[in-house]
C-alpha positions in Angstrom: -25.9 55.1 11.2 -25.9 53.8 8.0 -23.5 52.6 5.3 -21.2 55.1 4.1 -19.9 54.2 0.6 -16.3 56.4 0.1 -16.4 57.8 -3.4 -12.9 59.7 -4.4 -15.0 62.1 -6.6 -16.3 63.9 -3.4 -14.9 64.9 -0.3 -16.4 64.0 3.1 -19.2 66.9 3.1 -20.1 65.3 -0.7 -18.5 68.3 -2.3 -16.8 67.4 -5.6 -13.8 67.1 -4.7 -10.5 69.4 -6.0 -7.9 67.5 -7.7 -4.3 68.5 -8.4 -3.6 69.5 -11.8 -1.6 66.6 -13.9 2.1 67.5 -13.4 3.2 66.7 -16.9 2.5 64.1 -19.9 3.4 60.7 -20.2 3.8 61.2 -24.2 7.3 60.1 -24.9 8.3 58.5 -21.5 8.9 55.0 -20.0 6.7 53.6 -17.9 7.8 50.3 -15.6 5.0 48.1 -15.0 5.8 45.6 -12.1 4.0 42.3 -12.0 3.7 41.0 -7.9 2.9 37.4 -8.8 -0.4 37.3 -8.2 -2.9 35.8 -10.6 -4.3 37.8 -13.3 -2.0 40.7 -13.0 -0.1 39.9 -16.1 -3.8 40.6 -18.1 -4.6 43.4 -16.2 -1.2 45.0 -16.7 -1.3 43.8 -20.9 -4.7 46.4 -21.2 -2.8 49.2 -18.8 0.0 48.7 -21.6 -2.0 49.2 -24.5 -4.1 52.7 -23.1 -0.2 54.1 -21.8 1.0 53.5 -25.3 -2.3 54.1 -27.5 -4.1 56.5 -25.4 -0.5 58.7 -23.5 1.7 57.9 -26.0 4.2 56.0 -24.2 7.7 54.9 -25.6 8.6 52.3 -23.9 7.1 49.9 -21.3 9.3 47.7 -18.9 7.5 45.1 -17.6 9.3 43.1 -14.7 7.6 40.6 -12.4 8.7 39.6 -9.0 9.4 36.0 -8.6 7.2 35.6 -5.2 4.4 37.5 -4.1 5.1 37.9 -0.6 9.1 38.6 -0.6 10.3 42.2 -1.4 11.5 43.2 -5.1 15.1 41.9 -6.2 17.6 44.8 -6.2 17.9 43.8 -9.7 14.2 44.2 -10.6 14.6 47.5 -9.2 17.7 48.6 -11.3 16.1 47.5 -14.3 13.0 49.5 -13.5 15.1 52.9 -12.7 15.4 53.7 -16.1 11.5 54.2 -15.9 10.0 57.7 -15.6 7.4 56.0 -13.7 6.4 52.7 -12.4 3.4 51.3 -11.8 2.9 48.6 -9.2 1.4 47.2 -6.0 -1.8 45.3 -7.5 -4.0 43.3 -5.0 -6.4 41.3 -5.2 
């Protein structure tokens, strides 16, 4: 058997695979960015800010980072972040 590499463009018969339809547009909301700590997130997250504003036409970004990697998110992270539309976290290495 050999190796099998999983590609989310196709289903498991290699089919392109059907994707839901986007649900709305981000033009005009706020997104919450949260930062886990981890080295190099803070970069990654800077170019993830620039397309949701340049390229979706965000209005605001809230960017919050967790003081420790491996403990769960402050309650008051996660009250500052509800008055995102979305959030966008869990990075890994």
């Amino acid at each position: 058997m050999g190796l099998r590499v999983l590609d989310p463009r196709f289903d498991d018969d290699g089919e392109p695979a059907r994707m839901a339809p986007p649900v709305g547009t981000l033009a005009g909301a706020t997104v919450g960015l949260l930062d886990n700590g981890k080295i190099g997130v803070a970069r990654l997250y800077d170019h993830v800010e620039e397309i949701l504003r340049g390229r979706f036409a965000v209005r605001e970004v809230i960017r919050r980072r967790k003081p420790d990697m491996s403990r769960p998110v402050p309650p008051e992270l996660l009250g500052e972040l509800g008055a995102a539309d979305a959030i966008v976290s869990g990075v890994g290495d």
